[in-house]
C-alpha positions in Angstrom: 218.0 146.7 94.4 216.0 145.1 91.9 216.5 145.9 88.7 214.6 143.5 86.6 211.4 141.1 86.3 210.2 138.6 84.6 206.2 140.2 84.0 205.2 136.4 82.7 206.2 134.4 86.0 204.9 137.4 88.0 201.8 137.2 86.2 201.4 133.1 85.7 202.6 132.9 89.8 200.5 135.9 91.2 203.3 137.2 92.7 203.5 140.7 94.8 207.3 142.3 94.7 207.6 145.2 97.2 211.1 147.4 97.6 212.2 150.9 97.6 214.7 152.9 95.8 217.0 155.3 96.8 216.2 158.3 95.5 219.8 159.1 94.9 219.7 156.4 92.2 217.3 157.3 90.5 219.4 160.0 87.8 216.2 161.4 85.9 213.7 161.3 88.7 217.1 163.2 90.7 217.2 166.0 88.2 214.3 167.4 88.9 214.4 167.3 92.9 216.0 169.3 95.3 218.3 166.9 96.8 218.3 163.0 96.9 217.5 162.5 100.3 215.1 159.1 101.0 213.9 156.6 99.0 210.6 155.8 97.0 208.8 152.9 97.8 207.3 150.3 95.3 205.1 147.6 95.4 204.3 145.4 92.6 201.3 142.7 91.8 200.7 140.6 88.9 198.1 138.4 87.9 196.2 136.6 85.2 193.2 136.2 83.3 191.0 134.6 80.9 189.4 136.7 78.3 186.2 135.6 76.5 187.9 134.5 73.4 189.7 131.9 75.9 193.1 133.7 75.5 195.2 134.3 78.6 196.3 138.0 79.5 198.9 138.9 82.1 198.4 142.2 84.0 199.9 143.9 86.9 199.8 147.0 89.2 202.5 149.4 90.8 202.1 151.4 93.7 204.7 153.9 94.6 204.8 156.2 97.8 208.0 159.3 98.6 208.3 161.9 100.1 210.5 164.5 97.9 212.0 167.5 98.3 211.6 170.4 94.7 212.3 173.2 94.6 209.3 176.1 95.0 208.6 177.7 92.1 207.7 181.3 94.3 210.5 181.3 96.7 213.5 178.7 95.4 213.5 177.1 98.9 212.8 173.3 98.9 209.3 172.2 99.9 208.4 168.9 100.7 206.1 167.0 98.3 204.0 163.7 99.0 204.3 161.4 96.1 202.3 158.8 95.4 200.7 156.9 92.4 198.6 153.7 91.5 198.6 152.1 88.1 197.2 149.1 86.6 198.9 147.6 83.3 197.7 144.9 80.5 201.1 143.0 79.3 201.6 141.9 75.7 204.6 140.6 73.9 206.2 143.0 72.4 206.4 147.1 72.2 205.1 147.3 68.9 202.1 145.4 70.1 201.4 147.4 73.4 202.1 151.0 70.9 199.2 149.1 68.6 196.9 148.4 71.6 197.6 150.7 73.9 195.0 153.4 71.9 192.3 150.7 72.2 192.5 149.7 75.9 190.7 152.5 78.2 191.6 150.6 81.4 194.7 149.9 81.7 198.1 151.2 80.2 199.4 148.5 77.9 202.9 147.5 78.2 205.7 144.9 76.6 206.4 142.8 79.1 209.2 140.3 79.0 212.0 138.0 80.5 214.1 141.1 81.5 211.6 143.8 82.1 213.1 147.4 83.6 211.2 147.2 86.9 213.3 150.3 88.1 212.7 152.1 84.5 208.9 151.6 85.0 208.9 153.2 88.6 211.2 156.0 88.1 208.8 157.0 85.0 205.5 156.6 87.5 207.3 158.7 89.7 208.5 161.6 87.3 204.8 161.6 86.2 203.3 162.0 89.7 205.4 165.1 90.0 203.6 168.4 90.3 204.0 170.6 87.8 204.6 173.1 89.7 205.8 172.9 93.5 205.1 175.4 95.8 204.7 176.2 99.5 201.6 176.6 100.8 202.3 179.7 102.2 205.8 181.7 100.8 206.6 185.2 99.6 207.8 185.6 96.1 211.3 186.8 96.2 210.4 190.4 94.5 207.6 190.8 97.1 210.7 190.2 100.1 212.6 192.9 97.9 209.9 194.7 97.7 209.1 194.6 101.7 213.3 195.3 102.5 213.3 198.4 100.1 210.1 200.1 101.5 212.2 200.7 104.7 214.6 203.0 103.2 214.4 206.9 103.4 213.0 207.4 99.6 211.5 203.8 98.7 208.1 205.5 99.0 208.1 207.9 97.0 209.5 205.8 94.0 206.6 202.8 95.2 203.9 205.1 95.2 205.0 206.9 91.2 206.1 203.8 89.3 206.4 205.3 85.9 208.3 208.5 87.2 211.4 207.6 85.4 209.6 207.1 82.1 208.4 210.4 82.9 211.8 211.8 83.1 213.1 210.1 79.5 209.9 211.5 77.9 210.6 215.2 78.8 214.6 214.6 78.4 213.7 213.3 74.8 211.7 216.2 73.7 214.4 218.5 74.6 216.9 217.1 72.2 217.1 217.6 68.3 217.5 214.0 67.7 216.0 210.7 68.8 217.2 207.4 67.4 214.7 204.5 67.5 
């Protein structure tokens, strides 16, 4: 598993990395999945360019493909999500530099590349951020609603579903038969 790049000989050579990762490696990405079954596949591509004021600028894109399993936010049960993202990056020198730039450039994400770049880092982060908020079934019951559904079959459940606020009821005209009420 590749853990590391050089971003300048990717970008001086051309170069195209591909690999994938198990997902069971990848700690924070893992926290916020059901399990860590699979992997998430990665493919990398550098490059470089002239800019008009004859300067060189090394860039490079990641693409990254899973399939995941989260946990639905309706039901609890796992549900399977597609993952997938495409980004494009402009390499400087240094973080400081790409934190100073990175306002200025509407095109590409600006990063500080480097001899020992965290390849794995960068695609765990795409990956958290290609998460859906909020994962969900297409089609699931909320867990109240199944409750709900269970409870309706008992002798009684009716009458209680069809008066909600009968219980308040009750406490208001216990209340007003006492002498005292404490807030």
């Amino acid at each position: 598993m590749q853990q590391t790049i050089d971003t300048s000989e990717l970008a001086r050579t051309g170069s195209e990395l591909h690999g994938e990762y198990p997902l069971a490696q990848l700690q924070r990405l893992g926290s916020l999945l059901a399990d860590g079954d699979g992997s998430l596949a990665w493919r990398l591509r550098g490059w470089r360019e002239r800019a008009v004021d004859g300067t060189v600028q090394d860039f490079m894109a990641l693409s990254i493909a899973a399939t995941v399993r989260m946990t639905c936010v309706r039901c609890n049960a796992p549900v399977a999500v597609e993952l997938s993202a495409e980004r494009a990056y402009r390499l400087v020198r240094s973080e400081a530099d790409a934190e100073r730039l990175d306002l200025d450039d509407q095109q590409y994400d600006v990063l500080g590349g480097g001899r020992r770049f965290d390849l794995a880092g960068l695609v765990e982060d795409e990956a958290i951020m290609a998460l859906p908020a909020m994962p969900r079934h297409e089609r699931c019951e909320l867990p109240a609603a199944a409750a709900t559904a269970a409870g309706a079959a008992t002798p009684g459940a009716e009458a209680e579903r069809t008066r909600p606020f009968a219980a308040l009821g009750r406490l208001r005209n216990g209340a007003q038969n006492t002498d005292i009420i404490e807030d």
